[in-house]
C-alpha positions in Angstrom: 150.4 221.1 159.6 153.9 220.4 159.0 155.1 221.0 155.7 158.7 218.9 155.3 159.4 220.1 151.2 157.9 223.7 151.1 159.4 224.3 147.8 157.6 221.4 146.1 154.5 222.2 148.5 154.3 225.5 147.3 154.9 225.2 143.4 151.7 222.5 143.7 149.3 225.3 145.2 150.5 227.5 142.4 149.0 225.0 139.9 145.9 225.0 141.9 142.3 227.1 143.2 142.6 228.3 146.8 139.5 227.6 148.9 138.9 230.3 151.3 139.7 228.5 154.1 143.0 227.8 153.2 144.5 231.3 151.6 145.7 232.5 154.3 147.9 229.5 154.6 148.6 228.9 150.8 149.6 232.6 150.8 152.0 232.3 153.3 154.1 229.2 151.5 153.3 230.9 148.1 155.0 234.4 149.5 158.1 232.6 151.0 158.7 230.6 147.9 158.9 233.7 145.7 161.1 235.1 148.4 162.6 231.9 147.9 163.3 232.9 144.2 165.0 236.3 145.0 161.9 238.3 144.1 161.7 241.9 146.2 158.6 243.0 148.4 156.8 244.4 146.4 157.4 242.1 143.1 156.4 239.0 145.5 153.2 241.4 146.4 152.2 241.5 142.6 152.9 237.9 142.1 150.7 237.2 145.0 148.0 239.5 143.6 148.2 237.5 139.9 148.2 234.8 141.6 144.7 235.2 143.5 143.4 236.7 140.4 144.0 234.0 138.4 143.0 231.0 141.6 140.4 232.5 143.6 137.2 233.1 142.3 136.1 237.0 143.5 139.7 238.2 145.1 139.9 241.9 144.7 143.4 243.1 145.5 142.2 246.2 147.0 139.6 245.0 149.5 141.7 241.9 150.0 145.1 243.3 150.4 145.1 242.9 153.9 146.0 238.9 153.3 148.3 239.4 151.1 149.9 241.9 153.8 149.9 239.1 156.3 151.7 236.4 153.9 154.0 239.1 153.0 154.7 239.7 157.1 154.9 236.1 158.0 156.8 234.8 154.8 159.8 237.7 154.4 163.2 236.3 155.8 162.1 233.1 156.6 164.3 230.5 154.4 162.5 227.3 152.8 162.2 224.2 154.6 163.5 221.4 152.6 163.1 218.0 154.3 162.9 214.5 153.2 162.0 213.4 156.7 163.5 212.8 160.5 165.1 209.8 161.8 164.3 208.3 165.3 167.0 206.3 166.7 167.2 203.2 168.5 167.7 204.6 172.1 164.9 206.9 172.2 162.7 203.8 170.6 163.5 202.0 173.7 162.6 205.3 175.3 159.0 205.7 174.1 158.4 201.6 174.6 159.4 201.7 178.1 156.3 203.7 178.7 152.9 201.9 179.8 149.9 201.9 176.9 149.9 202.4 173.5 148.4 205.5 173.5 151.3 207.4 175.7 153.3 205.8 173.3 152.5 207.1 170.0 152.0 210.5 171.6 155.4 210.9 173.3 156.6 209.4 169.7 154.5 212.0 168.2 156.4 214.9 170.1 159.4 213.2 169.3 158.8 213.2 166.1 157.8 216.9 165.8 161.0 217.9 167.8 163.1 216.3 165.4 161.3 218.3 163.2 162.1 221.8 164.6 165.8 221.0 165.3 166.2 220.5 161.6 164.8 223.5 160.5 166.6 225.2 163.1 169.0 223.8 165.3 168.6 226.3 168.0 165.6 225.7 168.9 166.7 222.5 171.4 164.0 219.9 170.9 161.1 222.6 172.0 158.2 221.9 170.2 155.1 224.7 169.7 152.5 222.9 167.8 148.9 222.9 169.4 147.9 220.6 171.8 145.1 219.3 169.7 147.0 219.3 166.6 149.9 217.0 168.5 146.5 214.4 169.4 145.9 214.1 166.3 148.9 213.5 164.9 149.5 210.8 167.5 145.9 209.3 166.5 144.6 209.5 170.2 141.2 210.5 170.3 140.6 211.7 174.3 138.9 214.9 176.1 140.9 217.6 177.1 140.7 216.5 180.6 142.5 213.2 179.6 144.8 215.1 177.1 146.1 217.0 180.3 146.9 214.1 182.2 148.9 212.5 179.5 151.0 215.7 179.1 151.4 215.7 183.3 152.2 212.2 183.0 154.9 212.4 180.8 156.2 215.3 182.2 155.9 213.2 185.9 158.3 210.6 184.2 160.8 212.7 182.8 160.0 213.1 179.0 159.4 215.9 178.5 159.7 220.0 180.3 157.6 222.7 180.8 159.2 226.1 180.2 156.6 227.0 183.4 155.5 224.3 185.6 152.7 226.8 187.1 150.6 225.9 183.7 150.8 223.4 180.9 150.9 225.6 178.1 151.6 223.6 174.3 153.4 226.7 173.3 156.4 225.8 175.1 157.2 221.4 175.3 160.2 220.8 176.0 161.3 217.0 174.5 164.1 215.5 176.9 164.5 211.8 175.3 166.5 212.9 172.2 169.2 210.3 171.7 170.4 211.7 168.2 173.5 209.9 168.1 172.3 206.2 168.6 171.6 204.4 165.6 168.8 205.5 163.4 165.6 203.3 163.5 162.7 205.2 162.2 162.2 207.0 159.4 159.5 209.3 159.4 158.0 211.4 156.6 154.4 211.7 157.2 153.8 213.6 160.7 150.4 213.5 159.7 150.3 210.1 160.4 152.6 209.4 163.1 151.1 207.9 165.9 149.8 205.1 163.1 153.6 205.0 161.9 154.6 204.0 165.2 151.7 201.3 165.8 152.7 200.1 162.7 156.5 199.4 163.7 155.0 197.7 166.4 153.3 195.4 164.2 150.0 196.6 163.9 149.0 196.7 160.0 147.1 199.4 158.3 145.8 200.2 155.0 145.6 203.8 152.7 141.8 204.3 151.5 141.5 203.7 147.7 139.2 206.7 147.7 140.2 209.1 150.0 143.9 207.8 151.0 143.1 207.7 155.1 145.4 205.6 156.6 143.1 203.1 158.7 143.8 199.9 160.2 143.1 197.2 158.5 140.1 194.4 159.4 140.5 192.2 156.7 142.6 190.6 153.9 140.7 192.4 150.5 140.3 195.3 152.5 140.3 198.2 150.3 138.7 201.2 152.1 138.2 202.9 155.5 134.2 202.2 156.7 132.9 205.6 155.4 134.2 205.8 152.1 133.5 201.3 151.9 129.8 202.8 153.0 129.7 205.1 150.0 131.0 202.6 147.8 128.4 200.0 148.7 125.8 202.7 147.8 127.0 203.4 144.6 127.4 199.9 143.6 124.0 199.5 145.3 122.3 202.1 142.6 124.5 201.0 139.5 122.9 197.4 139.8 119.3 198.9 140.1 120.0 200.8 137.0 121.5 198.0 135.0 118.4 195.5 136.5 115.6 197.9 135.4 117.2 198.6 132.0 
C-alpha cells in the first residue's frame, strides 16, 4: 500500500480501533509519526502501548510487546513521507501508448507510477521499484494468472522498459523502470496508486464511477449509475425488503 501523506495517515489511525489484521501496519506509521514528533524510544514505546490499550480490544503490553518491538524497529530513523502526488510527463505518456493492449499499458503506467513514487521519497533509489508482483496487478487493475503476469513482466523487459537487477530470474524485489522522462512536460497527475491502472484508462477516455456505498472505482455502464454490481445487488435487496414491510403494514 502506498501511503503518499503518512503524517495525515497516521493521525487518522490514532482516532481509530485497530483490527488485528492491520496492527502491525498501523503500528508501524503510528511509531514513525511519534518519531516524527521528536519523541525518544522508549516514550514512542509507551505511546504505542496507550495507544493499543485504549484501540485494541484485549492488547496486553506484555504478551504483545513483541509488535510493538517490530514498529519500533521498522519505524526509528525513517523520516515521514509527505506527498501530494507524482507527475507523469508527456514523453513517457507517449512511452506507455506506444505499447500494444491496454492491459500492458496500465501496468507499465502502473510501475511508472510507483517509480515516481520511490524517487520522491528518496532520490537515490533510481526509478527501482520493490513492491510485490501481485500488489503491482492490482494496482494496474489487470486481473491474469501468474503465468500470464510473467510474460507481461518478460515482455516489457523484451522491449526495453524496464531492467532486471538479474536477468537469471524475474524477481519483483528488484524492477528497474528505464522510461523516466522527468523533464518533459508534466501530463498526469497521480494521487491514488491504488487506482492507477483505472486512472490511466480513464485519460484514455474510458469513464468510470466511485460506489456510493463502498467508494470502488468501477467503470461505468450506464448514465444514473450509482454503484458497482455487488453493492447495486445489496441495494436492490434492501429496497426489495423495505417495500415488503411497508406493503404488509
Amino acid at each position: 500500500m502506498i501511503v503518499l501523506n503518512e503524517v495525515l495517515y497516521a493521525e487518522e489511525w490514532l482516532e481509530k480501533d485497530v483490527p488485528w489484521k492491520k496492527a502491525g501496519h498501523v503500528l508501524h506509521y503510528v511509531a514513525k509519526y511519534y518519531f516524527y514528533k521528536g519523541y525518544s524510544k522508549d516514550d514512542v514505546r509507551e505511546k504505542l502501548n496507550e495507544y493499543m490499550l485504549r484501540h485494541f480490544e484485549g492488547y496486553n503490553k506484555v504478551l504483545d510487546r513483541e509488535l510493538v518491538d517490530k514498529a519500533i524497529a521498522s519505524a526509528k530513523g525513517r523520516p515521514m513521507v509527505e506527498l501530494d502526488g507524482v507527475c507523469i510527463t508527456k514523453a513517457e505518456v507517449e512511452k506507455i501508448q506506444a505499447l500494444e493492449g491496454k492491459q500492458m499499458q496500465r501496468l507499465m503506467f502502473t510501475m511508472l507510477c510507483l517509480a515516481k513514487y520511490h524517487i520522491a521519497v528518496n532520490e537515490k533509489c533510481n526509478y527501482w521499484i520493490t513492491e510485490d508482483t501481485a500488489d503491482i496487478f492490482r494496482m494496474a487493475n489487470v486481473s491474469v494468472n501468474e503465468k500470464k503476469q510473467n510474460e507481461m513482466i518478460c515482455e516489457l523487459h523484451n522491449l526495453g522498459f524496464i531492467g532486471f537487477a538479474s536477468l537469471k530470474k524475474i524477481d519483483n524485489l528488484n524492477i528497474h523502470v528505464l522510461i523516466a522522462e522527468p523533464d518533459s512536460p508534466h501530463e498526469i497527475f497521480v494521487d491514488d496508486f491504488e487506482n492507477a491502472g483505472i486512472l490511466w484508462s480513464q485519460y484514455c477516455g474510458k469513464e468510470y464511477i466511485k460506489c456510493d456505498c463502498c467508494g470502488k472505482m468501477v467503470a461505468r455502464t450506464g448514465r444514473r449509475q450509482k454503484y458497482c454490481r455487488k453493492c447495486a445487488k445489496n441495494v436492490n435487496i434492501e429496497k426489495t425488503a423495505q417495500n415488503r414491510k411497508m406493503f404488509d403494514l
